[in-house]
KEFILUM-467885 format. One record per residue (C-alpha): residue in one letter; y negated, z, x negated. Coordinates in Angstrom, 1 decimal. Layout:
BEGIN
aa  v  w  u
a  Y  Z  X
...
This chain:
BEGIN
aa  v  w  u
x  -41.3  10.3  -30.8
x  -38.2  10.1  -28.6
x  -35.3  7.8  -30.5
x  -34.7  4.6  -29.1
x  -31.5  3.9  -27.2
x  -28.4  2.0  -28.8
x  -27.7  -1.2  -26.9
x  -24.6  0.1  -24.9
x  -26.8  2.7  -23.2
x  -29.6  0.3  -22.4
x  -26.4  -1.8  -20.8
x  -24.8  1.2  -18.6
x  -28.7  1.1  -17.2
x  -29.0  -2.1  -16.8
x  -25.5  -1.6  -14.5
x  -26.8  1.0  -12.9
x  -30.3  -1.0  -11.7
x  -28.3  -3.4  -10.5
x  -26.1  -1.0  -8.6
x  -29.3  0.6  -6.7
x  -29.9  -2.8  -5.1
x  -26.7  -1.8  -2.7
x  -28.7  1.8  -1.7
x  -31.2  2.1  1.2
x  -34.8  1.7  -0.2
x  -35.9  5.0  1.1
x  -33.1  6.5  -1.4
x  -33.0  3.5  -4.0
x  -36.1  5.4  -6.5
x  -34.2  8.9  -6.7
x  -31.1  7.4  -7.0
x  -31.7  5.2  -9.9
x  -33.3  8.0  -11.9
x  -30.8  10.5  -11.3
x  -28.2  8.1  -13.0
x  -30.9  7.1  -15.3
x  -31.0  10.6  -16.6
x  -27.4  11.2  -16.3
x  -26.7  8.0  -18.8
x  -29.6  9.4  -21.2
x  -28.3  13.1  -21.1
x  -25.1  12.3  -21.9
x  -26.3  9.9  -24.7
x  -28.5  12.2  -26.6
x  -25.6  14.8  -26.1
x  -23.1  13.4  -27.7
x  -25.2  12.5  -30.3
x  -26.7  16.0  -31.1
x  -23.1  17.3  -31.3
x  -22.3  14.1  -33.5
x  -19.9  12.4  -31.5
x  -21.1  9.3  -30.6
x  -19.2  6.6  -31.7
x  -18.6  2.9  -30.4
x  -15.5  4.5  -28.2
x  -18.1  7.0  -26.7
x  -20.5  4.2  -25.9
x  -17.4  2.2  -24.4
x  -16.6  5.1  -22.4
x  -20.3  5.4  -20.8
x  -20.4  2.1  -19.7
x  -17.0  2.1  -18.1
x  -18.8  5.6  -16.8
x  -21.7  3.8  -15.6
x  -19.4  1.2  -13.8
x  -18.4  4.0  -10.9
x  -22.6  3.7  -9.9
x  -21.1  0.1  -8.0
x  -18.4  2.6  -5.6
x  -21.4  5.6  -5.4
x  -24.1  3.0  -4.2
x  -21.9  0.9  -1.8
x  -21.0  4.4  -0.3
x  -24.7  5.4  0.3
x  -25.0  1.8  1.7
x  -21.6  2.2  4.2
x  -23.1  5.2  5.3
x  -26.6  3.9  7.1
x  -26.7  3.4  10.5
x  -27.2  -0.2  10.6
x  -24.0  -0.9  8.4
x  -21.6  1.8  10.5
x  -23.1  -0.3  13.8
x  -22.4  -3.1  12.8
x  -18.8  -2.3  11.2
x  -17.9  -0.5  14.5
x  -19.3  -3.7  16.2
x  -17.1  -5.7  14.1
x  -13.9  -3.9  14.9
x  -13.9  -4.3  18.8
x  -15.0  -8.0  18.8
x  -12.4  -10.1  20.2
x  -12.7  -12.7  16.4
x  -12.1  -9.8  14.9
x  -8.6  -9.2  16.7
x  -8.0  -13.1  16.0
x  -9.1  -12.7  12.6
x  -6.5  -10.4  12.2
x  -3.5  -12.3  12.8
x  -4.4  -14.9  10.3
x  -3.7  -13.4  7.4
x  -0.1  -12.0  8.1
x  0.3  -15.9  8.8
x  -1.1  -16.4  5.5
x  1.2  -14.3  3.6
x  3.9  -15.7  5.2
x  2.9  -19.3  3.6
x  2.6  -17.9  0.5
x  5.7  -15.9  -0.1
x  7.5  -19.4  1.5
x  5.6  -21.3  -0.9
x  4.3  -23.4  1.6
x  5.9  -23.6  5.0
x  8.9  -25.8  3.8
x  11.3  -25.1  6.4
x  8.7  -25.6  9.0
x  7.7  -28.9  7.1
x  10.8  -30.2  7.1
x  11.7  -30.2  10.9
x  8.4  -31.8  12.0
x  8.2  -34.4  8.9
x  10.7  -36.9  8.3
x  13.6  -36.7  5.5
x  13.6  -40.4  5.0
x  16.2  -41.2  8.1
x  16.3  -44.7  9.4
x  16.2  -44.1  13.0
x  16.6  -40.2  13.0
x  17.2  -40.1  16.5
x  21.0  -42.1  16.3
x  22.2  -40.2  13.3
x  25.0  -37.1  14.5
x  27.2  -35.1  12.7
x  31.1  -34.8  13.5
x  33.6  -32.0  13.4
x  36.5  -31.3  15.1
x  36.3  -27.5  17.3
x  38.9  -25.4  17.6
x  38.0  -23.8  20.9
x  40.5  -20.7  19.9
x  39.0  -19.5  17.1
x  36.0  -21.7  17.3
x  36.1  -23.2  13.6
x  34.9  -26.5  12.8
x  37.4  -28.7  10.5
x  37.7  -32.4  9.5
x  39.4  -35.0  11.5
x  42.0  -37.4  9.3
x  40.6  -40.3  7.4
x  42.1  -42.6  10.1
x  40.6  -41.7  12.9
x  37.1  -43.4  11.5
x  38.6  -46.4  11.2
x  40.3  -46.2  15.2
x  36.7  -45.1  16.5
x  35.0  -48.2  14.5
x  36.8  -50.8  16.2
x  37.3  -49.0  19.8
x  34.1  -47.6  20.3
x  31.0  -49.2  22.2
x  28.6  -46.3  21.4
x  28.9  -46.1  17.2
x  27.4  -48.5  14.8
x  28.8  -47.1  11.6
x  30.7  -44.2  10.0
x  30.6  -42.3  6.7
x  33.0  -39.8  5.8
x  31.9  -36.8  3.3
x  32.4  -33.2  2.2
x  30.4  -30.8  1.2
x  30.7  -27.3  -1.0
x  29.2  -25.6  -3.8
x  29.6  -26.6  -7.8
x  31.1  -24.6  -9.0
x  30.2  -24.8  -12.9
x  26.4  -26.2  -12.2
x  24.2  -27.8  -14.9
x  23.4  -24.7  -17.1
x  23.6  -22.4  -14.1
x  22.6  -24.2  -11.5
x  24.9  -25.0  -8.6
x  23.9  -27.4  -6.8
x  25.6  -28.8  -3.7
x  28.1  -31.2  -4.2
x  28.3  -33.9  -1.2
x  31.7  -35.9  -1.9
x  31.2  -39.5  0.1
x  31.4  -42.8  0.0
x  28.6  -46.0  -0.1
x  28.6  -46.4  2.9
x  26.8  -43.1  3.8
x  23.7  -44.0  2.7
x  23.5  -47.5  4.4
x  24.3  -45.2  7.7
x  21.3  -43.2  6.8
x  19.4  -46.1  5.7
x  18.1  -44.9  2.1
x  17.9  -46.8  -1.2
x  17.3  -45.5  -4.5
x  14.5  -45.0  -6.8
x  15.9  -45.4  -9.5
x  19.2  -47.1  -10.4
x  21.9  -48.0  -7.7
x  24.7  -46.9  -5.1
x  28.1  -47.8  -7.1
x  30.0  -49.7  -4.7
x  33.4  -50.3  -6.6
x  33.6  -47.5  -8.9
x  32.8  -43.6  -9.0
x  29.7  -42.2  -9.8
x  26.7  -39.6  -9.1
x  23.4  -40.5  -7.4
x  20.7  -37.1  -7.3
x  18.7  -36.1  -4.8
x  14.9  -36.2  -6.4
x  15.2  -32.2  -6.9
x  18.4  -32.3  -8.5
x  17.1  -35.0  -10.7
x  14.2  -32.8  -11.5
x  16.0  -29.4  -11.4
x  18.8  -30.7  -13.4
x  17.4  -33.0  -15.6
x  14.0  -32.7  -16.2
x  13.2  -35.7  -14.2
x  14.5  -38.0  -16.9
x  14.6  -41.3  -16.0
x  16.8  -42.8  -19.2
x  19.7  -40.0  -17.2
x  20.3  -43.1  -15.5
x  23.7  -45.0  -16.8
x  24.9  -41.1  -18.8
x  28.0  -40.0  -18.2
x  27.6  -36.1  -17.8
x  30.7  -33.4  -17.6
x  30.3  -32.1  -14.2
x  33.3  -30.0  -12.4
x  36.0  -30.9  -15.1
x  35.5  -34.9  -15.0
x  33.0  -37.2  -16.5
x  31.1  -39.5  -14.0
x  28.3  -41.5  -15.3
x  24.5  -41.2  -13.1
x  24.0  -43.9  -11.3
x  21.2  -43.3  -9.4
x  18.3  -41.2  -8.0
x  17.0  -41.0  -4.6
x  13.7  -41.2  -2.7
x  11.3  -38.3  -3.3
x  11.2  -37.5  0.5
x  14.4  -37.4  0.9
x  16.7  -34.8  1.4
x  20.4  -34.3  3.6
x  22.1  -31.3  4.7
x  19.7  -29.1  2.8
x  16.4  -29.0  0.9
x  17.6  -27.7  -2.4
x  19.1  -30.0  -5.5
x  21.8  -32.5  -4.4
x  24.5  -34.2  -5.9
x  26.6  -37.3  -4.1
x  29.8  -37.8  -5.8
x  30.4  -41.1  -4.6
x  34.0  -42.8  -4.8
x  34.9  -46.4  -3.3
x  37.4  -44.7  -0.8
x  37.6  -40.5  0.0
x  41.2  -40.1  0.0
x  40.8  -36.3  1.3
x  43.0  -35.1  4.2
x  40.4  -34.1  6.9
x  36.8  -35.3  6.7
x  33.5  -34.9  7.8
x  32.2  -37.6  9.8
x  28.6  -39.2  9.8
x  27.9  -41.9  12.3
x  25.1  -43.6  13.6
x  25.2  -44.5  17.5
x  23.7  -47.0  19.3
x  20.2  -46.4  21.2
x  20.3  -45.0  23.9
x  23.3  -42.7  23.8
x  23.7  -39.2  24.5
x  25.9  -36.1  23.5
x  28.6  -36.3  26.3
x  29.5  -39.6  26.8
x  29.7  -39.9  23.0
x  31.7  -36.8  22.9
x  34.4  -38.2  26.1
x  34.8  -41.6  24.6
x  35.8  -40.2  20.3
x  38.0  -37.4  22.2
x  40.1  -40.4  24.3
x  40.0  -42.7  20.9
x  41.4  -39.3  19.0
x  43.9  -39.0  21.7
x  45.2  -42.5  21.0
x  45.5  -42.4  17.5
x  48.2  -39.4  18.5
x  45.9  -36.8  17.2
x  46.7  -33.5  19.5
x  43.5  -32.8  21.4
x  44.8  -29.4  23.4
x  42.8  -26.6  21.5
x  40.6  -29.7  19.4
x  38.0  -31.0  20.6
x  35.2  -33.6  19.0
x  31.7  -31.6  18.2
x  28.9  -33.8  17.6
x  25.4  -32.5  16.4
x  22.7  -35.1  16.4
x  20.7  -34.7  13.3
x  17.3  -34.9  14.7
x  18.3  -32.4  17.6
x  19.8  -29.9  15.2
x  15.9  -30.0  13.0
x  14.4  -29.0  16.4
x  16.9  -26.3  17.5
x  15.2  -23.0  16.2
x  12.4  -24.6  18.0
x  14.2  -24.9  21.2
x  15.8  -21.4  21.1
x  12.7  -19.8  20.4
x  10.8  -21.4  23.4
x  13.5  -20.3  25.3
x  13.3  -16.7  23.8
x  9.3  -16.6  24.6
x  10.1  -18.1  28.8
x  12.9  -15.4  28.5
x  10.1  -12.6  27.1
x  7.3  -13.6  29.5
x  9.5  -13.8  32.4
x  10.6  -9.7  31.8
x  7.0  -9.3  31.0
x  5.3  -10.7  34.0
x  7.7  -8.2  36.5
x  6.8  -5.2  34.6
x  3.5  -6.3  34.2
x  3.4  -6.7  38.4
x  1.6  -9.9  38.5
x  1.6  -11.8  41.5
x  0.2  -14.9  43.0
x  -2.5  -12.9  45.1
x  -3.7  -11.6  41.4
x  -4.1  -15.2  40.0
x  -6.3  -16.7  43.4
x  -8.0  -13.3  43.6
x  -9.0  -13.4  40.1
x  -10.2  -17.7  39.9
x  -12.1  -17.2  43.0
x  -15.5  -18.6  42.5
x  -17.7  -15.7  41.3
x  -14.8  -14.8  38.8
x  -13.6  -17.9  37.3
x  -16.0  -18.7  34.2
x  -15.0  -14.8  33.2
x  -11.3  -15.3  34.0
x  -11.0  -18.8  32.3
x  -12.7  -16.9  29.3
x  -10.1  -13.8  28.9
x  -7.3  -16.0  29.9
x  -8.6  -18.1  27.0
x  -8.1  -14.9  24.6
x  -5.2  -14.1  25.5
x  -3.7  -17.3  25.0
x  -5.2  -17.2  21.4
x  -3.5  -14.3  20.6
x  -0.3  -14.9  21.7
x  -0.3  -18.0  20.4
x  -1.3  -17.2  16.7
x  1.3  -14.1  17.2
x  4.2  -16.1  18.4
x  3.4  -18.5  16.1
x  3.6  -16.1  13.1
x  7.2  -15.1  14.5
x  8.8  -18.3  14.4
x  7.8  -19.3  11.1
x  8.6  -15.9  9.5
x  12.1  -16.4  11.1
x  12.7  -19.9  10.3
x  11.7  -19.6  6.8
x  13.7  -16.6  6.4
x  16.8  -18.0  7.8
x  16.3  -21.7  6.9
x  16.1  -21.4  2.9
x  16.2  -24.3  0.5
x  20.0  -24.3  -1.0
x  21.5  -23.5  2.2
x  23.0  -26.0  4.4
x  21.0  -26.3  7.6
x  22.6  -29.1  9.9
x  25.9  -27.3  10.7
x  27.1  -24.3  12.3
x  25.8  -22.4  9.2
x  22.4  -22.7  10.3
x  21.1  -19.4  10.2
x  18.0  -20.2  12.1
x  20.6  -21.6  15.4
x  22.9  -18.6  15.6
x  23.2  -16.1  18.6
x  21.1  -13.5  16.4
x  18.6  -15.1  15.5
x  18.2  -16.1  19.4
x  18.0  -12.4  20.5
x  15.6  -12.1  17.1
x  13.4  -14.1  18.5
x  13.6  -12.6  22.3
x  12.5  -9.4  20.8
x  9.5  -10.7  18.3
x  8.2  -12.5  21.8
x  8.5  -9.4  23.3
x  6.4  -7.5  20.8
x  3.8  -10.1  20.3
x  3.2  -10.3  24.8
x  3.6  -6.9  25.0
x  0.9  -6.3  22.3
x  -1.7  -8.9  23.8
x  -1.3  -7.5  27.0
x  -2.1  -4.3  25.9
x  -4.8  -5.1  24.3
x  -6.2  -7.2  26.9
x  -6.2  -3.9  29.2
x  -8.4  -2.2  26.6
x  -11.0  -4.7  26.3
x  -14.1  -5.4  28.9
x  -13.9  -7.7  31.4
x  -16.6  -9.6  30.3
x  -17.5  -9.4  26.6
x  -14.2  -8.8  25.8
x  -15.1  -6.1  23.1
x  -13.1  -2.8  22.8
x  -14.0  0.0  25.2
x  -15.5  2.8  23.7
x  -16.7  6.4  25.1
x  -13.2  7.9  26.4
x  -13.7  10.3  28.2
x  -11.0  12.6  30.3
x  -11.8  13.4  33.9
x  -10.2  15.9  37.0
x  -7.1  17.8  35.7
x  -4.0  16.5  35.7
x  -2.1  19.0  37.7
x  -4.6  18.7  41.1
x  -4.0  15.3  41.9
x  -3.8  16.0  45.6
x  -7.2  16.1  46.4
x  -8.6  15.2  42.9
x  -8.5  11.7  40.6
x  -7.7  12.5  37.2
x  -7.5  10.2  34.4
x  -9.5  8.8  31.5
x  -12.7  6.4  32.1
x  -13.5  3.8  29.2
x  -17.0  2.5  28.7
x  -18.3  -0.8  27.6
x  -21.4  -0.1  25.3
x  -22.8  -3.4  26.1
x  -22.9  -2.2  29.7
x  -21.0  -4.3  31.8
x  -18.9  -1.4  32.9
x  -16.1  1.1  33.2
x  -12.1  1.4  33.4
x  -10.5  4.1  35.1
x  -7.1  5.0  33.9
x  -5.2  7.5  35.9
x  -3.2  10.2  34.1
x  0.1  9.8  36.5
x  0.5  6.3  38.5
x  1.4  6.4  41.9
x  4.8  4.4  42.7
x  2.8  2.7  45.6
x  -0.6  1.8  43.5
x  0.2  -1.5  42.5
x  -3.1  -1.5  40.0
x  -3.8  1.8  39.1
x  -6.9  0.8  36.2
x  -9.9  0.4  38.3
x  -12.6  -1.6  36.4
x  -15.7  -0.7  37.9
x  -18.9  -4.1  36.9
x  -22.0  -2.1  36.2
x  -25.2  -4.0  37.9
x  -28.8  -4.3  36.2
x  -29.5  -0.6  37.6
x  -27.8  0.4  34.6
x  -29.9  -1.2  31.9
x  -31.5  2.3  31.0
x  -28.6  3.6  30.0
x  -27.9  0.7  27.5
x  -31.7  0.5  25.7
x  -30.2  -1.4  22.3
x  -29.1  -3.9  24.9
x  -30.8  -7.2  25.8
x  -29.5  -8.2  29.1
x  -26.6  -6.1  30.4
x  -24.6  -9.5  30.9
x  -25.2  -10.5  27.3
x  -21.9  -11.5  25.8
């Protein structure tokens, strides 16, 4: 009488019968009992030579666990399954499919899109649109620097185009809360009535010094402690107590922690200037009239001049630069592409348009979804949460990022295109079937080039070996009627796509 089995080997074939239900049914019965004897062999070996032990039995199962990669390779290689794989490689969703997940990891390593977030949500701006950023431009060595504390007060009672001003600074702690350095905004009340925020918790001092947090720093720095408020902390060798916290969507000058050292009066020698305009007013009349109000305060204007960057404008800039880069990309890609008008009427006329309408559907799919993954790549790259993003230091605004983006539009039309070319006409699947005709060296009286069949049947591209400089279109796609249906037998209906 045989000996009955120990659990663990009942267990590895109790794996493997699950395993067979992956392999073909034709192959499932000689399958399962070769691994059915392999697991028994090896059992009653180890145990003749005295061996077994619970490792041993551990060992098998984790053995017995490989019959999962054996079974789903006898299942990837039936005809069915390698169809339908090959199917699912040249389907247009498939190429779609394809671009999500780059997309995807983008989000993740981001941690959410938070750059691209922040310039289409609001920051908690009253009237986004009227809020600007001053410096003063040295057009010699192009460097932005602060204007004197008295020109603010010259531009509040002689302009018609500003509502209010707020001086501030900005720069980097530099002893943070243990290790952390946040960024230090040095201003005065009245910057927050310009931007229109209150706090959450606690007040703006008005008459004395003290530090409001942004909700990260408040979090980052302090746990999100609300008994902080009233504490006077050490912070950059002088004690100012915490007066308040702001909003949780709110953030200025950059996404990371915070910290407004606000003093009645800023009594630095050049400052930044925010200002709120009235509606309604642009760039460079703004710019003219501050410039001819500097100019009679006595402030020398020859190699200065006043640089103001609307707040809501500077949010959208990456935005415009890299629409700019994709016109600029499709422009070059349209002339080497040799598109002309003729093409576009030729290709909507009436017999053509529902297939037309479809591929130029595709196409804008994946050029959207590519360009798409470009920006926000960039932006999220270049736009990071401690750095300062509404000034010249805006990574995601400068000249290289611009030709950065040129080429990324480049590569993502230049991609779609050529795989638009590789596709049929009418199914939009992936030709198949190349096949190389004529040799390339007899091209007087000969064609020679490579022909490209779609296996649903709706026809062929020919692709010449060396292009003519006066063939404007040297692929020739050739429609295949209902004469050809024979050739096609797994086919329904040679128009089925």
């Amino acid at each position: 009488m045989a000996p009955k089995p120990p659990f663990s080997v009942v267990l590895s074939q109790w794996a493997v019968s699950l395993a067979s239900h992956l392999v073909p049914r034709a192959e499932r019965s000689e399958w399962r009992r070769e691994w059915h004897a392999e697991v028994w062999h090896c059992w009653r070996f180890l145990v003749d030579q005295r061996l077994w032990s619970s490792r041993e039995a551990a060992r098998l199962f984790l053995r017995c666990l490989g019959s999962f990669a054996d079974a789903a390779w006898h299942f990837s290689q039936q005809d069915a399954v390698q169809n339908r794989v090959r199917e699912w490689a040249r389907s247009p969703w498939t190429c779609l499919g394809v671009l999500v997940p780059p997309l995807l990891l983008v989000a993740v390593m981001s941690h959410g899109f938070p750059a691209t977030r922040q310039m289409i949500q609001p920051a908690g701006w009253r009237d986004a649109g009227q809020l600007a950023l001053l410096s003063a431009l040295d057009e010699n060595t192009n460097r932005e620097r602060g204007f004197r504390p008295d020109v603010m007060t010259a531009w509040l009672e002689n302009s018609r185009m500003v509502d209010s001003v707020a001086p501030l600074n900005w720069h980097t702690a530099q002893d943070g809360f243990h290790g952390r350095k946040p960024l230090v905004v040095a201003t005065e009340p009245v910057l927050f009535s310009t931007l229109g925020v209150k706090t959450s918790l606690g007040f703006i001092p008005l008459r004395t010094k003290g530090l409001v947090l942004t909700d990260a720093a408040w979090r980052t720095l302090f746990g999100g402690d609300p008994n902080v408020i009233g504490k006077t902390v050490e912070f950059e060798r002088q004690k100012l107590p915490v007066t308040g916290v702001l909003p949780a969507g709110f953030w200025f000058l950059t996404r990371g922690p915070a910290v407004f050292v606000v003093r009645p009066e800023l009594f630095d020698l050049r400052v930044m200037v925010l200002l709120r305009t009235r509606a309604g007013v642009s760039r460079s009349p703004l710019e003219r009239e501050l410039t001819r109000i500097c100019q009679g305060t006595g402030w020398s204007m020859f190699t200065v001049r006043v640089h103001v960057w609307f707040l809501r404008e500077g949010l959208w800039m990456p935005a415009l630069l890299f629409a700019a880069a994709t016109g600029a990309a499709l422009f070059l890609a349209v002339f080497l592409w040799r598109l002309r008008p003729g093409d576009l009427k030729k290709a909507m006329h009436v017999g053509r348009r529902q297939a037309t309408l479809r591929r130029g559907a595709f196409f804008f799919a994946k050029c959207s979804l590519g360009l798409l993954m470009v920006f926000c790549a960039a932006l999220e790259w270049t736009r990071r949460g401690p750095s300062v993003l509404l000034t010249y230091t805006d990574g995601a605004s400068s000249p290289v990022m611009l030709w950065l983006y040129i080429v990324g539009a480049m590569g993502v039309l230049f991609w779609a295109w050529a795989d638009q070319r590789a596709r049929c006409r009418v199914c939009l699947r992936l030709l198949t079937f190349p096949v190389r005709i004529g040799c390339p060296g007899c091209l007087l009286l000969d064609w020679s080039g490579t022909e490209l069949l779609c296996e649903e049947g709706h026809g062929v591209l020919h692709v010449p070996h060396m292009v003519a400089s006066w063939d404007e279109q040297p692929d020739r796609w050739v429609p295949l009627d209902d004469s050809w249906r024979d050739c096609f037998a797994h086919v329904s209906s040679p128009h089925s796509g």
